[in-house]
C-alpha positions as CSV (number, residue, x, y, z in Angstrom):
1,X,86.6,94.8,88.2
2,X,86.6,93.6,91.8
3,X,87.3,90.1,93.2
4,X,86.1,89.3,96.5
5,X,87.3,86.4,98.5
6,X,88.8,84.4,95.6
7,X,85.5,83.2,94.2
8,X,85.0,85.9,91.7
9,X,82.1,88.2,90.9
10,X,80.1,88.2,88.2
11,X,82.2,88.4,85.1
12,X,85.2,88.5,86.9
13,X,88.5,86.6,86.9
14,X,89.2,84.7,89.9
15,X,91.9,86.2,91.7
16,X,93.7,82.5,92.2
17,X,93.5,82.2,88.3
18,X,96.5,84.2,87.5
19,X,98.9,82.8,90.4
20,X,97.9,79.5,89.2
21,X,98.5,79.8,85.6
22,X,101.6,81.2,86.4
23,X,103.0,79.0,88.4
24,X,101.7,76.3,85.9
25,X,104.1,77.7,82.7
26,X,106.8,77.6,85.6
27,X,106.3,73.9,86.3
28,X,105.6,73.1,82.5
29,X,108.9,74.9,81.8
30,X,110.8,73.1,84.5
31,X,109.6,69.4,83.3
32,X,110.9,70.7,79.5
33,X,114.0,72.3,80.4
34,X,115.2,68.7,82.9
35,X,113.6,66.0,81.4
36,X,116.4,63.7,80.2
37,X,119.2,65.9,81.5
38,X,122.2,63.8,82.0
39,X,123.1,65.9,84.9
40,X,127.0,63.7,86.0
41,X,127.6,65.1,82.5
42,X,126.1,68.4,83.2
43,X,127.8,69.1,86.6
44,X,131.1,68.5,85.4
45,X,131.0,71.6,83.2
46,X,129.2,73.6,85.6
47,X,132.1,72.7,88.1
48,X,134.8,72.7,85.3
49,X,133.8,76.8,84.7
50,X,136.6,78.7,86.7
51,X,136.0,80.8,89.1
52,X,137.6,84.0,87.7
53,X,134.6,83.6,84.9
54,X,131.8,83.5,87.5
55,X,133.5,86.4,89.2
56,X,133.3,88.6,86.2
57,X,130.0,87.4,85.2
58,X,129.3,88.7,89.1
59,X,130.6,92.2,88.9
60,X,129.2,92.9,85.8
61,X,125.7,91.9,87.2
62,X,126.4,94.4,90.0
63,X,127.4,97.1,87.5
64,X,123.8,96.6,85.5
65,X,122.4,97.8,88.5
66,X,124.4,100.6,89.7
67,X,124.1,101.6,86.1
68,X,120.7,101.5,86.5
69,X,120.4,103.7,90.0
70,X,122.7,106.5,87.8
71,X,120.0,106.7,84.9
72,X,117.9,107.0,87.8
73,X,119.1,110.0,89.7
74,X,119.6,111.4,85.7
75,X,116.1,111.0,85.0
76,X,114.8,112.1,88.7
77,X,117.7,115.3,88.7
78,X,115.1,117.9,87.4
79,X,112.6,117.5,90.6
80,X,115.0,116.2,93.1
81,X,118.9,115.5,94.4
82,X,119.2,111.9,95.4
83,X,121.9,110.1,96.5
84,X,122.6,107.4,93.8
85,X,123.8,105.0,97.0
86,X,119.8,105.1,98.1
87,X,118.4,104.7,94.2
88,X,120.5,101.7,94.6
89,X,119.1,100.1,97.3
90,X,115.6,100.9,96.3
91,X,116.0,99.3,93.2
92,X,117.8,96.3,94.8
93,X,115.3,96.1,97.3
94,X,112.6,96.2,94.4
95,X,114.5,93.4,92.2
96,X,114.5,91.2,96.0
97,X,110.9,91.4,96.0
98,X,110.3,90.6,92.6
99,X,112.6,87.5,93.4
100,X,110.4,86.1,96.5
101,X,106.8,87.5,95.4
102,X,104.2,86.9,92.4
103,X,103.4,89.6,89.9
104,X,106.3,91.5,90.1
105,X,105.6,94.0,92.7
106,X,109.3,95.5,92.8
107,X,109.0,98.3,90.4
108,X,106.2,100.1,92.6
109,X,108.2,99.2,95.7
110,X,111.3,100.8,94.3
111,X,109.4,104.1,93.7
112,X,107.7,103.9,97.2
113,X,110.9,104.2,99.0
114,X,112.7,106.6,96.4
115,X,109.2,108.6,97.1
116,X,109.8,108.4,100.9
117,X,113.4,108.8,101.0
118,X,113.7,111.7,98.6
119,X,110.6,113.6,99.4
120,X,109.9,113.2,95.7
121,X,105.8,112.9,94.9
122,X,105.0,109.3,94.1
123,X,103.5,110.3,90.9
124,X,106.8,111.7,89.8
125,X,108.3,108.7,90.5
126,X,106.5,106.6,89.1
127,X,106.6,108.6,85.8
128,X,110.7,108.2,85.8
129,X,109.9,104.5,85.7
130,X,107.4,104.9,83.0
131,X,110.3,106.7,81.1
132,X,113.1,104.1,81.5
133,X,110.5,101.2,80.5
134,X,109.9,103.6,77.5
135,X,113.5,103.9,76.3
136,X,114.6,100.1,77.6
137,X,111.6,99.1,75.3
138,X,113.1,100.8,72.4
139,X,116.4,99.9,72.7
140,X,115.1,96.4,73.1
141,X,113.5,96.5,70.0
142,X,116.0,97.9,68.3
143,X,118.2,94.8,69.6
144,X,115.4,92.5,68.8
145,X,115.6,93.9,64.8
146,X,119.0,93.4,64.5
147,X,119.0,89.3,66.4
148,X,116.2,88.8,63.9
149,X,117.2,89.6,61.0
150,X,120.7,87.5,61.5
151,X,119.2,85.0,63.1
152,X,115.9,82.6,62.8
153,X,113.9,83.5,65.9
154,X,110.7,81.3,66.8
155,X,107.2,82.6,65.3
156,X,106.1,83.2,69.2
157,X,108.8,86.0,69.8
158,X,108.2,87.7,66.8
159,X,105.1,88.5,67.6
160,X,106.3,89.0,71.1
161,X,108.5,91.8,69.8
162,X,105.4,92.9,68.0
163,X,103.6,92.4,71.1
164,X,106.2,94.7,72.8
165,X,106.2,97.5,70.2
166,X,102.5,97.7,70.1
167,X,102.5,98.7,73.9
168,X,105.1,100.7,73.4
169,X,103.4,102.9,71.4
170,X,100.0,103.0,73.2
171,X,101.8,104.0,76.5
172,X,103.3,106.7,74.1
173,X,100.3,108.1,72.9
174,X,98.3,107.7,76.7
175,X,101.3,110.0,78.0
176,X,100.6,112.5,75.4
177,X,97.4,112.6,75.9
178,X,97.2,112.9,79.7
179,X,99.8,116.1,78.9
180,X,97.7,117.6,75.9
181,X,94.9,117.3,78.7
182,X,96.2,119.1,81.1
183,X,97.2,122.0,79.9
184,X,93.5,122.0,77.9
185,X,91.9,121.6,81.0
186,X,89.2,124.0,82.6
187,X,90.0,125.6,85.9
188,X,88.2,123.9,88.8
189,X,87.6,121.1,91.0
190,X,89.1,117.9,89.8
191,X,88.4,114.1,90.0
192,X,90.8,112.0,92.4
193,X,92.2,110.5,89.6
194,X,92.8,113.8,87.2
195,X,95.0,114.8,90.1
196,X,96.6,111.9,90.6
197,X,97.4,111.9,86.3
198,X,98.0,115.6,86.7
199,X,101.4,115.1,89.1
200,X,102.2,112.0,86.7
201,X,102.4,113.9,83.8
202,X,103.7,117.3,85.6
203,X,107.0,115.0,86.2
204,X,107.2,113.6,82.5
205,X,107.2,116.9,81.0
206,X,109.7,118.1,83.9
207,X,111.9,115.6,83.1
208,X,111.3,115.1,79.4
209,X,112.5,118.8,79.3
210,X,115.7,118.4,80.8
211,X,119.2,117.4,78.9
212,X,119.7,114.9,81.8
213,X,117.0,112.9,79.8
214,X,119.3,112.4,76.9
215,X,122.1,111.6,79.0
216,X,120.0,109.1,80.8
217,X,118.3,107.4,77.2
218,X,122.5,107.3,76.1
219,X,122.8,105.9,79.5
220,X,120.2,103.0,79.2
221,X,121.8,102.0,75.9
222,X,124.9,101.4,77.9
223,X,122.9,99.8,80.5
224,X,121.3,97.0,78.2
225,X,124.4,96.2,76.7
226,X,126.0,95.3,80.4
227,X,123.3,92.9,80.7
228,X,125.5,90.6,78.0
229,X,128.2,90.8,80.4
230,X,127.0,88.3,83.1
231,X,125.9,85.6,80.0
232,X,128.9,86.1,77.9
233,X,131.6,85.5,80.8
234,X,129.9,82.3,81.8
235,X,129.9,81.3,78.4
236,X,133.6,82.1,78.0
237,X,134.0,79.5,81.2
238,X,131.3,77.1,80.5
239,X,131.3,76.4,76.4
240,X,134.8,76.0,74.1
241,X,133.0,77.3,71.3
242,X,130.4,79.3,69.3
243,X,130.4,83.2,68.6
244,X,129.9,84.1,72.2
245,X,129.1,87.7,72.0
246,X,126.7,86.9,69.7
247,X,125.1,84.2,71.3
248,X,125.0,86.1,74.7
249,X,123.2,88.8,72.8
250,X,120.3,86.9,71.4
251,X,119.8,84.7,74.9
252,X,119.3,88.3,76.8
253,X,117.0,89.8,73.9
254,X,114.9,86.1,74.4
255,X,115.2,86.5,78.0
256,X,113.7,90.1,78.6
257,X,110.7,89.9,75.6
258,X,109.8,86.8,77.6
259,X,109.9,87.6,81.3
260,X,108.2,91.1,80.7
261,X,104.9,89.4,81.9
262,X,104.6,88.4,85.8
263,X,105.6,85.1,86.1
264,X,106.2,83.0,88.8
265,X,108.9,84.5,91.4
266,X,112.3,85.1,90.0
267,X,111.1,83.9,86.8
268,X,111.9,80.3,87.8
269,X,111.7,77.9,84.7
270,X,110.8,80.0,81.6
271,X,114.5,82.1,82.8
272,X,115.7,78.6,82.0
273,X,113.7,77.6,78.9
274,X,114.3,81.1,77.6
275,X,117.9,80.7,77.7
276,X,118.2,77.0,76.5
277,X,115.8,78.5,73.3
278,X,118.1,81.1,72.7
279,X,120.7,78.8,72.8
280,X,119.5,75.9,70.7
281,X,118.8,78.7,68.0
282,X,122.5,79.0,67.8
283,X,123.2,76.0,67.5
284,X,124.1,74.7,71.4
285,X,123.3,71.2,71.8
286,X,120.2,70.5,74.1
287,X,122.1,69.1,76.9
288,X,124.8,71.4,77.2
289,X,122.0,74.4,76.7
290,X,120.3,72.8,80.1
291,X,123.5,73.0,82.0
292,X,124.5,76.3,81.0
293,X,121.1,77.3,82.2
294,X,121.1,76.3,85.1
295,X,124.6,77.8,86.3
296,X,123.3,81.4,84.6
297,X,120.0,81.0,87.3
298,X,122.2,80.8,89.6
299,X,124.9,83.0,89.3
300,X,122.6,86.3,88.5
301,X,119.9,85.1,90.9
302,X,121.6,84.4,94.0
303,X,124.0,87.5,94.2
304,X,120.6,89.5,94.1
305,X,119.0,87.9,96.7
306,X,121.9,88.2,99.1
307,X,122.4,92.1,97.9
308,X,118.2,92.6,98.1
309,X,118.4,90.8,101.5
310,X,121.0,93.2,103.1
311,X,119.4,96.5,101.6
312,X,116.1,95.4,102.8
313,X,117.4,94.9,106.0
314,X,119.2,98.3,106.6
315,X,115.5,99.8,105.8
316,X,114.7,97.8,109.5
317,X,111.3,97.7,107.7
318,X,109.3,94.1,106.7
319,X,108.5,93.6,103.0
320,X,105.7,92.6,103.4
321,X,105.2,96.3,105.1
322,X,107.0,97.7,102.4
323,X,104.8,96.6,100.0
324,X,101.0,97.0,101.5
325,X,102.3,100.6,102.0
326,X,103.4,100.9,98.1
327,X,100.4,99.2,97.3
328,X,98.1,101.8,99.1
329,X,100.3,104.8,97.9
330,X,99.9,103.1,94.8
331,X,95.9,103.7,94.2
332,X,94.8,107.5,93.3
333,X,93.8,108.5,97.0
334,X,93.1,112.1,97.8
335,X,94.9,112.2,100.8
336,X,98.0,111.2,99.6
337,X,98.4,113.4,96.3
338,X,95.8,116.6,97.3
């Protein structure tokens, strides 16, 4: 359905309703997460964490992502060499524009410029990422299994993981589908569209052929587990207690179920109420929880803006560029994929 000028049309939803109701859970989150916080009590752990502790929590942030560019390059080796260095910066670039922009617009930014720079069809691109949100989904709810049944997780992320799984499966059986059409189709002119799904699934069968896609679903396994790294060495530095590793492990399963919906921009407030939940289900006491937060916002947020800054800037292109190009390579046009 199309929106015009904000108002709606017809049945429509307005196009400001989203924006709005996202930035609302942001605000609600924010008032739960700091109301009461006794923050001279709060700041004195947060400055009491040593350095070496946020260091490691740093690198290992870093690693997530270059982890992530590899398993790229993997996945993408069948129809194309890249240079890991530029999967990299795509995907930090992507992850930057996530940070500063509603509705999560990064992931068809990142394939845009892996697209441009590699010579790669956007299609095929975009079909890697379809593959690693495939396999991170699966992993994830392989993770989520195991936090909930050694832990009691809220009602609401139970049926999140259901939620999650569901999806999971439907994107499954669309991808089969668009493949078991192709190669049934009859010979002759095609719609803008059947074209468009014709490169998308040519580059999930070229890659779902090739041994680099095993090495690359290995790969993601190793990849979600580095994302404990960042929580569990502030932990180590912040907290005196408590079975880190396994606390770390149940705040990140918490945190990716429940920023997989476009939220407000870097995630700001249910990132926060996310991690105090997964916290207080372990038995951290409220306050502390709200500190700890806090210092984990800023510790993975801010390194990524400063390292999405810098790769955007040695593009010498405008995001805002960036992403009405993406956006128009995005749509099934015949002049881009004929």
């Amino acid at each position: 359905m199309n929106i015009d000028n904000g108002k709606g049309a017809g049945r429509g939803i307005p196009s400001w309703l989203v924006p709005v109701f996202g930035y609302g859970v942001s605000i609600a989150c924010l008032v739960w997460v700091y109301q009461g916080t006794n923050w001279k009590a709060q700041w004195a752990l947060i400055r009491g964490t040593e350095w070496y502790w946020v260091l490691a929590a740093v690198v290992c942030d870093i690693a997530v992502y270059v982890v992530q560019g590899w398993r790229w390059n993997l996945l993408l080796s069948p129809v194309g060499a890249i240079p890991i260095v530029k999967s990299v910066q795509a995907i930090y670039i992507g992850l930057f524009a996530n940070e500063i922009l509603p509705f999560k617009p990064g992931e068809v930014i990142r394939c845009f410029l892996q697209s441009r720079w590699s010579g790669v069809d956007f299609p095929v691109v975009l079909s890697s990422v379809v593959i690693e949100r495939l396999i991170d989904g699966i992993w994830l709810i392989l993770g989520f299994v195991v936090v909930a049944t050694t832990v009691h997780v809220p009602r609401i992320f139970l049926m999140g993981g259901l939620l999650l799984a569901t999806v999971l499966v439907m994107i499954a059986v669309l991808m089969f589908v668009a493949m078991a059409r192709k190669h049934h189709q009859k010979s002759g002119p095609q719609s803008t569209v059947q074209r468009w799904l014709n490169h998308l699934s040519d580059g999930l069968e070229k890659m779902g052929d090739s041994p680099s896609f095993f090495y690359s679903a290995a790969l993601s396994l190793v990849y979600l587990l580095l994302q404990i790294g960042p929580i569990y060495f502030l932990m180590c530095g912040y907290f005196d207690k408590y079975n880190m590793v396994g606390v770390a492990a149940v705040v990140l399963v918490l945190l990716r179920l429940g920023t997989i919906a476009p939220q407000a921009p870097s995630n700001v407030g249910s990132f926060q109420a996310l991690v105090i939940v997964g916290l207080r289900i372990m038995g951290v006491e409220r306050q502390q929880a709200a500190g700890f937060a806090t210092l984990l916002f800023v510790v993975v947020t801010l390194p990524l803006w400063v390292a999405g800054f810098f790769a955007l800037i040695a593009t010498r292109m405008r995001l805002d560029d960036i992403r009405r190009d993406a956006r128009e390579l995005h749509q099934p046009n015949p002049r881009i994929i004929s």
